[in-house]
FIFI-964925 format. One record per residue (C-alpha): residue number from 1; residue in one letter; chain; x negated, y negated, z negated. Coordinates in nm, 2 decimals. Last residue first. Layout:
BEGIN
  num  residu  chaine       u       v       w
  NUM       A       A       X       Y       Z
...
% end
This chain:
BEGIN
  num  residu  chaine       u       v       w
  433       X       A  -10.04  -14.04   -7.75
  432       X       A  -10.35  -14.13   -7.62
  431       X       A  -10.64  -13.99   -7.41
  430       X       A  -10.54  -14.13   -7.10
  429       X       A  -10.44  -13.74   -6.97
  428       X       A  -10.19  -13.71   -7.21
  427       X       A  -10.25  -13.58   -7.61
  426       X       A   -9.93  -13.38   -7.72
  425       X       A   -9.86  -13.43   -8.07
  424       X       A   -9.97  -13.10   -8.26
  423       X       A   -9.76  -12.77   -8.33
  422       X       A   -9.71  -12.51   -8.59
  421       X       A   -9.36  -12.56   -8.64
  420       X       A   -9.11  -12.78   -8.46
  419       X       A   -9.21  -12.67   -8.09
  418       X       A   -9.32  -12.89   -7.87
  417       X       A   -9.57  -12.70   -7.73
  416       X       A   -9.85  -12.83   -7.46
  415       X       A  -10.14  -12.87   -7.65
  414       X       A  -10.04  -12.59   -7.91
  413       X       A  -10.00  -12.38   -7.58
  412       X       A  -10.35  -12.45   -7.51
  411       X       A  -10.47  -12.32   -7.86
  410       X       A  -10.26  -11.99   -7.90
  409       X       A   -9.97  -11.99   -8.11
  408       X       A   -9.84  -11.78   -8.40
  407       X       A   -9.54  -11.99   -8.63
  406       X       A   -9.62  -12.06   -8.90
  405       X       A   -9.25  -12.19   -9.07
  404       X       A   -9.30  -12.50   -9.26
  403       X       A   -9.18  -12.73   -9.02
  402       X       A   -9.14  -13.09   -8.91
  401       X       A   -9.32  -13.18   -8.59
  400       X       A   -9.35  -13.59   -8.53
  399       X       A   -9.40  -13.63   -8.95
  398       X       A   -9.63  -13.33   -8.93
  397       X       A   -9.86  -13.45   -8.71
  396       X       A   -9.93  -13.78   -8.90
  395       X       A   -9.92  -13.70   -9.24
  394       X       A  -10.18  -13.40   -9.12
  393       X       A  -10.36  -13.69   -8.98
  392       X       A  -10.40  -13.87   -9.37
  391       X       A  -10.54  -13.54   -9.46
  390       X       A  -10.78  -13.49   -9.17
  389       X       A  -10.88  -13.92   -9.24
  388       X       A  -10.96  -13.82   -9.60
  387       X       A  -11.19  -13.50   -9.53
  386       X       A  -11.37  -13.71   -9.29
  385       X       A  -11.43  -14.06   -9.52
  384       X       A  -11.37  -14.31   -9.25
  383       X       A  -11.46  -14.49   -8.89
  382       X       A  -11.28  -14.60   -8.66
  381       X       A  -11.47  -14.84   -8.38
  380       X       A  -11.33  -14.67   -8.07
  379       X       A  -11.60  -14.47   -7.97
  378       X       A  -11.49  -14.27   -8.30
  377       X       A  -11.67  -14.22   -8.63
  376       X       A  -11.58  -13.94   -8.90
  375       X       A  -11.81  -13.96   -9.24
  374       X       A  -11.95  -13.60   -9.35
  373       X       A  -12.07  -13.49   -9.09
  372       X       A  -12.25  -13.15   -9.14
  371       X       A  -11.97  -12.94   -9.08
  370       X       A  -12.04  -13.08   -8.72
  369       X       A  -11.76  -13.30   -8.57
  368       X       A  -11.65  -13.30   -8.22
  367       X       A  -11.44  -13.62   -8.11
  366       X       A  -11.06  -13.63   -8.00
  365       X       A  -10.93  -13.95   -7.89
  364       X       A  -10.60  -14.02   -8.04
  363       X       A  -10.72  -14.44   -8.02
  362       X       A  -10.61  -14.54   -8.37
  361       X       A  -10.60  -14.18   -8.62
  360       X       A  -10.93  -14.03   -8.38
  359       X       A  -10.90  -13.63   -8.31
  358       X       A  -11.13  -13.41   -8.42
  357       X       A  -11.04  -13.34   -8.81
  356       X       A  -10.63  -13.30   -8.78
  355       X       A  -10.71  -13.09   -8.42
  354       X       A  -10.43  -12.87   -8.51
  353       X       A  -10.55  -12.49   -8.45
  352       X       A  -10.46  -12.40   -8.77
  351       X       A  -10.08  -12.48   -8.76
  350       X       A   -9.94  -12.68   -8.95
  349       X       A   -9.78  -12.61   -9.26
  348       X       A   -9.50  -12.85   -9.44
  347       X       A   -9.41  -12.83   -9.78
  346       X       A   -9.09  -12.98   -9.89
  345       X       A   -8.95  -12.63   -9.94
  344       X       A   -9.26  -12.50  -10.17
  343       X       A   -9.34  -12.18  -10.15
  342       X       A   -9.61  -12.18   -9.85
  341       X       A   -9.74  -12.46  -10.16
  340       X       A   -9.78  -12.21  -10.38
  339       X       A   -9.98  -11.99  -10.16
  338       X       A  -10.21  -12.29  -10.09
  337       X       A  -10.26  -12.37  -10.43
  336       X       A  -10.33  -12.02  -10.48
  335       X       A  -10.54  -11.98  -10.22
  334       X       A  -10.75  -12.29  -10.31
  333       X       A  -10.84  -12.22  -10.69
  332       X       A  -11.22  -12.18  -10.64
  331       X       A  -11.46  -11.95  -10.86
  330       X       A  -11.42  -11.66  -10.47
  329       X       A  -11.51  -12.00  -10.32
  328       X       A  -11.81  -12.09  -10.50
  327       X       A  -12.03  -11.86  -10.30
  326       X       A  -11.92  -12.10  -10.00
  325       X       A  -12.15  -12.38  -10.07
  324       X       A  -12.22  -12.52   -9.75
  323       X       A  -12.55  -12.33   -9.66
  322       X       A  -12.32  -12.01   -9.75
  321       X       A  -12.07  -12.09   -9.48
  320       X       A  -12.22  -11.85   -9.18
  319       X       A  -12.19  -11.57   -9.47
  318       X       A  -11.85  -11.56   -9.44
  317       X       A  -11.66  -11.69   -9.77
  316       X       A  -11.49  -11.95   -9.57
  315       X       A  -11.35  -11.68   -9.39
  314       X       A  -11.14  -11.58   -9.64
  313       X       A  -10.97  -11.97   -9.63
  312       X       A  -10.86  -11.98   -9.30
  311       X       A  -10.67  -12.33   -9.30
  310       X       A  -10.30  -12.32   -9.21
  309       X       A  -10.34  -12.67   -9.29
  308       X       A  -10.16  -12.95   -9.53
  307       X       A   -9.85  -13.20   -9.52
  306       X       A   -9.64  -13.25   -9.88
  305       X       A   -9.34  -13.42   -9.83
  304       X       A   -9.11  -13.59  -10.11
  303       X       A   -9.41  -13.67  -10.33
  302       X       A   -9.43  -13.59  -10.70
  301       X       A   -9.47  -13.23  -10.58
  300       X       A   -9.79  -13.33  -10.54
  299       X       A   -9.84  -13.35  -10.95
  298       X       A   -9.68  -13.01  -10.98
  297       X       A   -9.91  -12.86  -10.71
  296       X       A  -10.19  -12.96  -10.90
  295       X       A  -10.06  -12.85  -11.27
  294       X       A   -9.96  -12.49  -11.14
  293       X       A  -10.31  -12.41  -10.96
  292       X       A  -10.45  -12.54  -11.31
  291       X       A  -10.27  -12.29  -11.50
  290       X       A  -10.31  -12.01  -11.27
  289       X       A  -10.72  -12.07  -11.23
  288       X       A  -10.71  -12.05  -11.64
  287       X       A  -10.52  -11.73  -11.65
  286       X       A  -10.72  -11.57  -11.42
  285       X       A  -11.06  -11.63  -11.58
  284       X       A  -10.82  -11.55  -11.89
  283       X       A  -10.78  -11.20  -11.71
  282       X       A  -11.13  -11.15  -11.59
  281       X       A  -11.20  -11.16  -11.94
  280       X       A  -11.00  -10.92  -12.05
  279       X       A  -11.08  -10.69  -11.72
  278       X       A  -11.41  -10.69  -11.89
  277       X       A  -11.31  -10.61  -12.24
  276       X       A  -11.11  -10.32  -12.09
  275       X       A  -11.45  -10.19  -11.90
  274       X       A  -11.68  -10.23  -12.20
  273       X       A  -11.44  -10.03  -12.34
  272       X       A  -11.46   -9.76  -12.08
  271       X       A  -11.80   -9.72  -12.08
  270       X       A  -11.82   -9.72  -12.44
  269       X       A  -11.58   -9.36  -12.42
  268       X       A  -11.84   -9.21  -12.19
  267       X       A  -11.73   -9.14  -11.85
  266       X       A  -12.02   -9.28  -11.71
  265       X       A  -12.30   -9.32  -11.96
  264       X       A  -12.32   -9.72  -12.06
  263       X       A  -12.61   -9.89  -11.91
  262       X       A  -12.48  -10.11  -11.64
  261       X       A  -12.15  -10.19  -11.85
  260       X       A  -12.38  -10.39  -12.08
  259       X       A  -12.52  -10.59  -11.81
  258       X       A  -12.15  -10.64  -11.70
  257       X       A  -12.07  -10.74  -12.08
  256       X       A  -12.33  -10.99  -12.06
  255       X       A  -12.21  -11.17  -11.79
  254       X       A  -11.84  -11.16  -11.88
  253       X       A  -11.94  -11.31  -12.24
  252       X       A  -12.15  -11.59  -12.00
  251       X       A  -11.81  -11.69  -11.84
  250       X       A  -11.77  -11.62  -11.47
  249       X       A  -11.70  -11.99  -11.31
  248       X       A  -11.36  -12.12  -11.28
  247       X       A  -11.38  -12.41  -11.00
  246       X       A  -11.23  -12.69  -10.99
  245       X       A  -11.31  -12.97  -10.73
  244       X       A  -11.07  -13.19  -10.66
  243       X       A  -11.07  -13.54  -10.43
  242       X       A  -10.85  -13.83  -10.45
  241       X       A  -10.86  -14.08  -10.14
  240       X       A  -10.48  -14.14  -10.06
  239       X       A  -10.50  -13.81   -9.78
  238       X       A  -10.56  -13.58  -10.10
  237       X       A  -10.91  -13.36  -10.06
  236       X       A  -10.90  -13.01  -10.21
  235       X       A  -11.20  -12.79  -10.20
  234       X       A  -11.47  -13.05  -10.10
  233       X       A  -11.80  -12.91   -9.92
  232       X       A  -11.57  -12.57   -9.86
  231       X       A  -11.24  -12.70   -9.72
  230       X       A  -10.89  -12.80   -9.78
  229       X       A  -10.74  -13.11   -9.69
  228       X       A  -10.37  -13.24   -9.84
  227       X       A  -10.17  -13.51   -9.67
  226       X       A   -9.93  -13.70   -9.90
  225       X       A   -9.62  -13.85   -9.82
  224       X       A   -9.35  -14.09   -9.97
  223       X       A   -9.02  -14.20   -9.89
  222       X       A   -8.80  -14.08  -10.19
  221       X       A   -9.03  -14.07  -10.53
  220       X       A   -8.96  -13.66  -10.65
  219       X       A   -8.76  -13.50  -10.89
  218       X       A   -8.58  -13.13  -10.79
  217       X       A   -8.36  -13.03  -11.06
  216       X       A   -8.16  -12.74  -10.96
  215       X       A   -7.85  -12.72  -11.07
  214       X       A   -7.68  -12.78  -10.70
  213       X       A   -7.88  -12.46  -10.56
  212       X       A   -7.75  -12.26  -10.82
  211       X       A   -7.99  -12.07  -11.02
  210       X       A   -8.10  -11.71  -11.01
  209       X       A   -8.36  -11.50  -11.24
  208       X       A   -8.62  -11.25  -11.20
  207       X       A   -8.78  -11.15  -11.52
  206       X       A   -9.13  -11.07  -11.56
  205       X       A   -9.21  -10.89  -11.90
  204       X       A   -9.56  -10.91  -12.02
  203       X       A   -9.78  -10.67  -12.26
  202       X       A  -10.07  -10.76  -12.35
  201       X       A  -10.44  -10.91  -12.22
  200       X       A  -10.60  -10.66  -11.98
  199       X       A  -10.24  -10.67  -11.85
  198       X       A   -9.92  -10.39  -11.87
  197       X       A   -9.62  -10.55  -11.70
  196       X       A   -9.25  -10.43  -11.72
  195       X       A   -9.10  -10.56  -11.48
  194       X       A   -8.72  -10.69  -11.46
  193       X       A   -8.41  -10.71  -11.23
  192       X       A   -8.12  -10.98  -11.20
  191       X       A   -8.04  -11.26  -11.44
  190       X       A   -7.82  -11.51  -11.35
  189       X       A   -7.94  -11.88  -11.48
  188       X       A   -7.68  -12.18  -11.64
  187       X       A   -7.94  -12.17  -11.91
  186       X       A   -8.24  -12.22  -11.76
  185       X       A   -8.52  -11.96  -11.88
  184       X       A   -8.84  -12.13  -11.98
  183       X       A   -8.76  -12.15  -12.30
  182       X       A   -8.80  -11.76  -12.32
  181       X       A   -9.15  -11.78  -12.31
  180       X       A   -9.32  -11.62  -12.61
  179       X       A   -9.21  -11.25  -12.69
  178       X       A   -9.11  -11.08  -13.05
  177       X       A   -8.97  -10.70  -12.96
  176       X       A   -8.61  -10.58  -13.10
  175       X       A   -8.59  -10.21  -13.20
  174       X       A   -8.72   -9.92  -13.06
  173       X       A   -8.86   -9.95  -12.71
  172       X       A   -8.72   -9.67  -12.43
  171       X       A   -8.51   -9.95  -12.31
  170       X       A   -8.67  -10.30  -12.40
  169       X       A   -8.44  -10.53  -12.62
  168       X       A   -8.56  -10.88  -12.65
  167       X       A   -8.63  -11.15  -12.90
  166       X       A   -8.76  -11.53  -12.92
  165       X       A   -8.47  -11.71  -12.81
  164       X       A   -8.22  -11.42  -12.89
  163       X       A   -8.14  -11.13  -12.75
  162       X       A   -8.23  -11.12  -12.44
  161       X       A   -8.15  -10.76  -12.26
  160       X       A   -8.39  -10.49  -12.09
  159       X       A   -8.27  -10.13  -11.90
  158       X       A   -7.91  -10.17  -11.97
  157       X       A   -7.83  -10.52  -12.02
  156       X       A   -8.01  -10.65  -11.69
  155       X       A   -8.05  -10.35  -11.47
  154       X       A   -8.36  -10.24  -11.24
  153       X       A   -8.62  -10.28  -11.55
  152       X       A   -8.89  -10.15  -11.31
  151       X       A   -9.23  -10.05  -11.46
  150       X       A   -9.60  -10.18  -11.39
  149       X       A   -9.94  -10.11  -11.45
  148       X       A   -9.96   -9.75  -11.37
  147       X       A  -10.31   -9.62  -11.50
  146       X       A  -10.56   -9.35  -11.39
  145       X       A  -10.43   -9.30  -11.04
  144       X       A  -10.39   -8.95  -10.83
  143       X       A  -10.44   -9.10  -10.46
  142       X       A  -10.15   -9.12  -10.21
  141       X       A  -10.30   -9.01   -9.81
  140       X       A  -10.52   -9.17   -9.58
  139       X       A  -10.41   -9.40   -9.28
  138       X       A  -10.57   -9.50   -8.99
  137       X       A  -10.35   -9.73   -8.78
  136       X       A  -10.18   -9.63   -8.47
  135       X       A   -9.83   -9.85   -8.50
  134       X       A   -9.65   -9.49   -8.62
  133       X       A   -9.94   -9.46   -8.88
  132       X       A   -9.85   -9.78   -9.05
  131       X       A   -9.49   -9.68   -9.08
  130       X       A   -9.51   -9.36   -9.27
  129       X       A   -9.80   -9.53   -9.50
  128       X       A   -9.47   -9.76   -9.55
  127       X       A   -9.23   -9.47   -9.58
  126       X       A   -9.48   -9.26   -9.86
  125       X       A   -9.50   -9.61  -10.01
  124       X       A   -9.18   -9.64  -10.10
  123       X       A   -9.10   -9.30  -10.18
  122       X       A   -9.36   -9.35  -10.47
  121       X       A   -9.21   -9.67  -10.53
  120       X       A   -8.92   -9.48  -10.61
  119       X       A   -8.97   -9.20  -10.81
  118       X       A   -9.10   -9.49  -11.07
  117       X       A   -8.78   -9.63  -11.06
  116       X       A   -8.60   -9.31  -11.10
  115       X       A   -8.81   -9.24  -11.38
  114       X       A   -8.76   -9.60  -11.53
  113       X       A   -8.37   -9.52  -11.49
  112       X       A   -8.38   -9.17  -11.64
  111       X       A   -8.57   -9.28  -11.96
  110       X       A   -8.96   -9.30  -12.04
  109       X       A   -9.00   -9.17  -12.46
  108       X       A   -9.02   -8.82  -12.52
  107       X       A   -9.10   -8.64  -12.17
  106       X       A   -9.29   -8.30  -12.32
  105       X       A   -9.64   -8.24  -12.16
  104       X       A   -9.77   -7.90  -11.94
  103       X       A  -10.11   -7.80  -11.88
  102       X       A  -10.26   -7.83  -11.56
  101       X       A  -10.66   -7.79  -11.53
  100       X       A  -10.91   -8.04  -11.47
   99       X       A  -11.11   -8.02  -11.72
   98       X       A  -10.97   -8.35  -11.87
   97       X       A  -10.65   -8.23  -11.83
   96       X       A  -10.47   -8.25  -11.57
   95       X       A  -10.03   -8.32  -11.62
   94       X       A   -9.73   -8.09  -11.52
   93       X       A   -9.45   -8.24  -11.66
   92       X       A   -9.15   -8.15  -11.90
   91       X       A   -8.81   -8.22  -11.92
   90       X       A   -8.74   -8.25  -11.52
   89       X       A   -8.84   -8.48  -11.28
   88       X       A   -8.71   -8.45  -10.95
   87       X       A   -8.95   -8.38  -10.60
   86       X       A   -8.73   -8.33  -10.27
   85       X       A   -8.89   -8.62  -10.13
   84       X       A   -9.24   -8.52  -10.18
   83       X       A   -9.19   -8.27   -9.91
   82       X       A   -9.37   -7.94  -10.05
   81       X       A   -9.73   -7.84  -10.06
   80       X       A   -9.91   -8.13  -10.16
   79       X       A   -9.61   -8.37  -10.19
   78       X       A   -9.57   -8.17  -10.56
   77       X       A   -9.95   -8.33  -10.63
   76       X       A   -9.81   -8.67  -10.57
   75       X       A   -9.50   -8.61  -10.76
   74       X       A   -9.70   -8.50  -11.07
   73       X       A   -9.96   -8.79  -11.00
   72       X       A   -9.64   -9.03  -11.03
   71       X       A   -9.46   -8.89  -11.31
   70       X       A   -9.78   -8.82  -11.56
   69       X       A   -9.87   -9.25  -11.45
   68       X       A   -9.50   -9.32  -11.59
   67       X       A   -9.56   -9.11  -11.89
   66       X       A   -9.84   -9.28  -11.97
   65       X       A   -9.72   -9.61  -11.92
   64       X       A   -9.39   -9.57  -12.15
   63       X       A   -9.63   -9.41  -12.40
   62       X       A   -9.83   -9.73  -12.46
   61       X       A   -9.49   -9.91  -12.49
   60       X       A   -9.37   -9.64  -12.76
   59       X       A   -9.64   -9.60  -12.94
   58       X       A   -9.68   -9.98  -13.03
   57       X       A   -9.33   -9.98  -13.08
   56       X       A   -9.33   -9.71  -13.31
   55       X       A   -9.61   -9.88  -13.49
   54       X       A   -9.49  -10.19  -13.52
   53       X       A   -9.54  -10.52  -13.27
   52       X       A   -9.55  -10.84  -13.38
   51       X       A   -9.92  -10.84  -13.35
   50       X       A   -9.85  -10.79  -12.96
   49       X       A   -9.60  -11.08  -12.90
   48       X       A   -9.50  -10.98  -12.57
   47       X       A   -9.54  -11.20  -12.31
   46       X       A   -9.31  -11.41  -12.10
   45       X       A   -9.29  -11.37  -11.72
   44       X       A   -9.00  -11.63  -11.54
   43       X       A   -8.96  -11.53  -11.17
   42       X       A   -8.69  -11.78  -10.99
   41       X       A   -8.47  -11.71  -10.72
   40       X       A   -8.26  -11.99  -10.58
   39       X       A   -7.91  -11.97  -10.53
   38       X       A   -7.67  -12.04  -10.26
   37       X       A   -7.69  -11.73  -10.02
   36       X       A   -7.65  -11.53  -10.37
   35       X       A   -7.33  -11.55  -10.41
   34       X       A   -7.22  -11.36  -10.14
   33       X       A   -7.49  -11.10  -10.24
   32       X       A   -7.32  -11.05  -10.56
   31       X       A   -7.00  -11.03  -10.43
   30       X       A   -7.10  -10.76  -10.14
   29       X       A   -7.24  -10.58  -10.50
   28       X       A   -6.92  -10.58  -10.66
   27       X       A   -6.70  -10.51  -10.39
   26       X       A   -6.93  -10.19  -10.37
   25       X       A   -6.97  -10.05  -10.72
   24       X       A   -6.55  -10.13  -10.72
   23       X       A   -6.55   -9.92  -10.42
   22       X       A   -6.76   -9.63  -10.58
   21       X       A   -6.55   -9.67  -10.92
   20       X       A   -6.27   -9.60  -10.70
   19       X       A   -6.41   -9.28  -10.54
   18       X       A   -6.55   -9.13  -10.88
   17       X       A   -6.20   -9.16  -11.05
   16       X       A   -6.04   -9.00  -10.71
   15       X       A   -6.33   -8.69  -10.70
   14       X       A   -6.22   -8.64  -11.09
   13       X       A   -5.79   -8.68  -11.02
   12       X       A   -5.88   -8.42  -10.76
   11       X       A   -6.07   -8.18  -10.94
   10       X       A   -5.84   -8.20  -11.29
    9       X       A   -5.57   -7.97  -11.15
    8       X       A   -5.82   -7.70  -10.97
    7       X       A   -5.96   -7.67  -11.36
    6       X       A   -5.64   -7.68  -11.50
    5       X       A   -5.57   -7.35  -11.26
    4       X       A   -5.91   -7.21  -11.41
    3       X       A   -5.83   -7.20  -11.71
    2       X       A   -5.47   -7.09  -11.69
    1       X       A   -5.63   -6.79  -11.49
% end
């Protein structure tokens, strides 16, 4: 009786303690999004130094992966017959063998936080297959995967923490782990959330950072444009004359290996080493494209506004293209640069319906052009490069309509729209501006 009567004593003091920590949880977090409105996120990724690595630790990030893939097929086979989102994940799961029968594995080294995470983006896309159907597309259902790729570090100090310049502290990793990167962090930066990455190549953590707006460093020469041209015959074309073309062909190790992958038994374990060494090389094929994406947008960020196209790029790879070299696209770094450039504030997108190639720079004229015409003429007298004169009109548009919001028109309201984003200088009846 005295037992229980301390019990009933300590109840109330309990759901109190748990009631202010809730509000304090909650002024907390309407603090951090305050804040927020005047920073910029940044996503640093540094990689783990993989020789550096013991054998615990070795185990232990292999096993992080693992258990994270035994999670996610055990919840997708739970959704079979029950509602997947009354699943939890207890001590020990239910994994397939290679037979194809259950047996049941011990949960030594993912911790509550990574399973919730994991938990998670299995809810997650439960609710957006969810949404997909209600707008009357045709959806199928979760697969079982072979790998998970990725894990949520949700909490900065609890789930991952820097250590040093060259260290970290993983949870569910034993020790410190070497990485290279870490310069790249600013140091007046808020860290937020984390991924753990698993690449053909290593191990990477990508860390989502903050800055304040007022930190940032933004160097540019005041008063100056550029106009950037994508297309097939000439990937990127600048409007002050330059043209690029990189592309990142598939190396003759890749080559061979694919031959090689041709003739391995399926399910054999050759097959699936040829397979890894393949996705390693498609990773520094990667790699490369990244790097130089990173060093041309750099060098237009130079300017203080950069003007390019809405251009469809996947379509160049249409079959119509191919007598213009469009097999080279897939080798080509354009959607990248153009992805980074969506990204950049001083960016502006027009909209792909803008007449930049057709219509004259002096006289405003517009004039069909063939894919096959490589020099632009007008009635007028004009004459110059093609890809060079759609660049220099992008400068042109974009300096009457400012904008780098897309914004969805159809072609004879971009005639008559005045509308910041998206839209073209209204051409009168006389043909001029």
């Amino acid at each position: 009786m005295i037992m229980m009567a301390r019990h009933r004593k300590n109840k109330p003091v309990e759901e109190e303690d748990r009631i202010k920590k809730n509000n304090l949880i909650s002024l907390s977090m309407s603090a951090t999004r305050e804040k927020r409105k005047t920073q910029k996120c940044k996503v640093v990724t540094v990689k783990i130094q993989s020789n550096k690595l013991n054998l615990s630790q070795r185990t232990a990030l292999k096993m992080l992966f693992v258990e994270a893939k035994w999670i996610r097929n055990e919840m997708i086979n739970f959704g079979e017959n029950n509602s997947i989102f009354d699943y939890s994940c207890g001590d020990t799961i239910r994994v397939m063998d290679k037979d194809r029968k259950f047996i049941t594995k011990e949960r030594n080294f993912i911790s509550a936080q990574q399973i919730q995470s994991v938990i998670a983006e299995v809810k997650d896309n439960i609710r957006s297959l969810s949404k997909l159907k209600q707008k009357g597309n045709s959806i199928g259902a979760l697969n079982y995967v072979s790998e998970v790729k990725s894990i949520d570090l949700k909490q900065h100090g609890a789930t991952y923490k820097i250590k040093s310049k060259t260290k970290m502290k993983i949870q569910g990793v034993p020790g410190d782990v070497k990485v290279f990167g870490l310069e790249q962090l600013d140091e007046s930066c808020d860290f937020a959330n984390a991924k753990l990455l698993n690449k053909p190549d290593g191990y990477y953590v990508a860390i989502v950072t903050y800055i304040d707006e007022g930190k940032i460093k933004d160097d540019f020469i005041p008063n100056t444009d550029i106009g950037v041209d994508m297309g097939v015959k000439n990937n990127i074309t600048l409007s002050d004359g330059r043209k690029l073309n990189v592309f990142v062909d598939e190396t003759d190790r890749l080559k061979k290996l694919q031959r090689e992958l041709s003739r391995r038994e399926k399910g054999s374990n050759n097959r699936n080493k040829t397979i890894k060494e393949i996705r390693k090389e498609y990773q520094k094929m990667s790699n490369i494209k990244e790097d130089i994406s990173n060093k041309i947008v750099s060098d237009l960020k130079q300017f203080e506004n950069i003007y390019f196209q809405d251009e469809n790029i996947k379509a160049w790879k249409n079959k119509n293209y191919l007598a213009n070299g469009s097999k080279k696209i897939q080798h080509s770094i354009l959607g990248r640069v153009k992805t980074k450039l969506k990204n950049c504030e001083r960016a502006y997108m027009l909209n792909k319906f803008v007449a930049t190639t057709q219509t004259c720079k002096e006289c405003g004229i517009k004039n069909k052009q063939s894919l096959s015409d490589r020099i632009y003429s007008c009635s007028c007298g004009y004459t110059a490069d093609r890809d060079v004169h759609s660049a220099n009109m992008m400068i042109l548009f974009g300096k009457q309509f400012i904008g780098a919001e897309r914004i969805e028109l159809t072609p004879v309201e971009i005639l008559s729209s005045t509308a910041p984003c998206g839209a073209v200088r209204r051409i009168d009846e006389t043909g001029s501006f």
